[in-house]
N, C-alpha and C positions, 0 to 999 in steps of 0.2 A: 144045271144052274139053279140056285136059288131063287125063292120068290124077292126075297133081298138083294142079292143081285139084281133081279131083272127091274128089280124097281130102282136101283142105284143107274142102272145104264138106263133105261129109262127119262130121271133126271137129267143124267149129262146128255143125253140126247134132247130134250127139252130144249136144254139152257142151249145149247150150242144152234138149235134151231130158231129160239128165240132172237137169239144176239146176229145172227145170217139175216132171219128175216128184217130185222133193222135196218142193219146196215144196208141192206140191198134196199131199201123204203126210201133212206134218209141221199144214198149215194145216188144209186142208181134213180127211182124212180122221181124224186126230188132235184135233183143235180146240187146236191149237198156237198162243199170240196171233203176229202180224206180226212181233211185236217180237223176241220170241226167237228165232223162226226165221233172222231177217235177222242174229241174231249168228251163231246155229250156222252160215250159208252165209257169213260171212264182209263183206255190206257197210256200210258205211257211211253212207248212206242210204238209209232204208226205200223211198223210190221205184225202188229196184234190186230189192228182193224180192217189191213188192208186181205189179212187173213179171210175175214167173214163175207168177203167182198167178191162176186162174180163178173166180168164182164158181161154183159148180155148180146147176146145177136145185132141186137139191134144199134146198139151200139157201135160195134163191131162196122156195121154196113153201112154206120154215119160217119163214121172215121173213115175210111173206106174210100167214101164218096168225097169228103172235104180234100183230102189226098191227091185223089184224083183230079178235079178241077184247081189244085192250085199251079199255078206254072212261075 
């Protein structure tokens, strides 16, 4: 590989880490809906933002939990 190369994968590894760590900021740790966040990053369809988007554990085990106690 190239030192241009490794600097081109580099970038898109950046940008792609930049735009993850966002969305997981604005969704996840904010409780920011899908919808807004997918304007503030700029796309046009929501399966572009919901891309960058992790559920986290914790999450996970609060859903979980709300689940469980509803009857």
């Amino acid at each position: 590989m190239t030192i241009l190369a490794d600097q081109s994968l580099l970038k898109l590894l950046t940008n792609r880490l930049a735009r993850h760590s966002f969305s997981q900021y604005w969704q996840g740790e904010k409780g920011i809906p899908v919808h807004f966040v997918q304007k503030m990053m700029g796309h046009t369809d929501i399966a572009t933002t919901k891309s960058y988007y992790d559920t986290t554990p914790d999450e996970i085990i609060q859903a979980i939990k709300t689940l469980a106690f509803k009857k």
